[in-house]
N, C-alpha and C positions, 0 to 999 in steps of 0.2 A: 491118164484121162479119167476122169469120174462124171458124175452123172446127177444132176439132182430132179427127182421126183416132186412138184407141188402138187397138193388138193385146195383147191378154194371151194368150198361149200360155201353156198349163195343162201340167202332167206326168202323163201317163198316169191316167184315172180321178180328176181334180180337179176338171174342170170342173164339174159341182153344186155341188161347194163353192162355189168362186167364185160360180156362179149366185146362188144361196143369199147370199153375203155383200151381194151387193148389193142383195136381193130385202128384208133384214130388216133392213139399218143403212146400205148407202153410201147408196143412196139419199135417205131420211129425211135423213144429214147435210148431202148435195148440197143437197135442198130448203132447210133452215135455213141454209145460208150462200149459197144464191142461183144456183148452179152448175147450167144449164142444159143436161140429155144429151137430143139429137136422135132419139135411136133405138140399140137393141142386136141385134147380129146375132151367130149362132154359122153354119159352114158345114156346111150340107148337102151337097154336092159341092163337093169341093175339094180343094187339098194338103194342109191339116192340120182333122181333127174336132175338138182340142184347144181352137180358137181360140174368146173372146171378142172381139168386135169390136164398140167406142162410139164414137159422135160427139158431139162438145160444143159450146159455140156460146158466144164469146165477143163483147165488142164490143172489144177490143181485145187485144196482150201483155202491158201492163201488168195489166188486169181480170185476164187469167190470171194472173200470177203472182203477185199478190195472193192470188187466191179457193186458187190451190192448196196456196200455202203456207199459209194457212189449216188447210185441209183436210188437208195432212199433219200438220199438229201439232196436229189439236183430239183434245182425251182420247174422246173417245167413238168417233172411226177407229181409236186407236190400241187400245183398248180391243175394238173389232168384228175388226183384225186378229188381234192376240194370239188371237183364243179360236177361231177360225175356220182358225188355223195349228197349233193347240196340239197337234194329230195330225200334224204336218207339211207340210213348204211347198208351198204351191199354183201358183204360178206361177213359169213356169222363165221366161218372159223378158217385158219389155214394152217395144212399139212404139211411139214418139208421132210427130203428122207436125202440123205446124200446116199451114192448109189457107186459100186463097187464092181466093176466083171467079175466072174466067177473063173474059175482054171480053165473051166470047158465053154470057155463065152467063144462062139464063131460070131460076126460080124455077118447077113444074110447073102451080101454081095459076093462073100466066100464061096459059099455053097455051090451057085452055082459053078464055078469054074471050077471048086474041086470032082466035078461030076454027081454030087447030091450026093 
C-alpha cells in the first residue's frame, strides 16, 4: 500500500472554487473509477491559506497510473474542469509526493488495542 500526498495551491481568492469542484464532480468521478482519497485538509495556520491538501491510497504505481490516467482523460473531469475554469484558472501550481511507511509506521487504530 502507498500513499500519495497532493498540494494544490490556488491564486488569490480560488480556493471555493476548487472546493466546490471537488464537492460537485471530482469526487463522484474518483468514486466511479475506484480512486480512493484518505482525507482533505485546507490550513488553518500556516504558510499558505491558499492550500488544498489530499491523500490517496493506492495498492501499488502501477494501480496509480492507471486509475490517473483514466481520470485525466474521462469526458466528464474534462468537462467538470472546463466549466469550473471558464472564469479563470484556479490553480497556480500542484504538488504530488508518493508516500512510503516507514519500519516503525503503527496504523492509529493499533494503539489503542495495543494498550497505548
Amino acid at each position: 500500500m502507498i500513499h500519495e500526498m497532493r498540494i494544490y495551491t490556488c491564486l488569490p481568492g480560488k480556493l471555493p472554487a476548487l472546493q466546490e469542484r471537488f464537492e460537485t464532480a471530482t469526487l463522484a468521478i474518483w468514486d466511479r473509477l475506484g480512486i480512493r482519497p484518505l482525507g482533505f485538509w485546507t490550513t488553518m495556520i500556516g504558510p499558505s491559506s491558499y492550500d488544498l491538501i489530499y491523500f490517496l491510497e493506492w495498492q501499488s504505481l502501477e494501480e496509480r497510473e492507471r486509475k490517473w490516467s483514466e481520470f485525466l482523460a474521462d469526458p466528464a473531469w474534462k468537462e467538470a474542469r472546463a466549466k469550473s475554469e471558464a472564469p479563470g484558472q484556479i490553480v497556480a501550481n500542484i504538488a504530488s509526493s508518493i508516500l512510503q511507511p516507514t519500519g516503525f509506521f503503527r496504523p492509529l487504530s493499533s494503539i489503542g488495542a495495543a494498550g497505548g
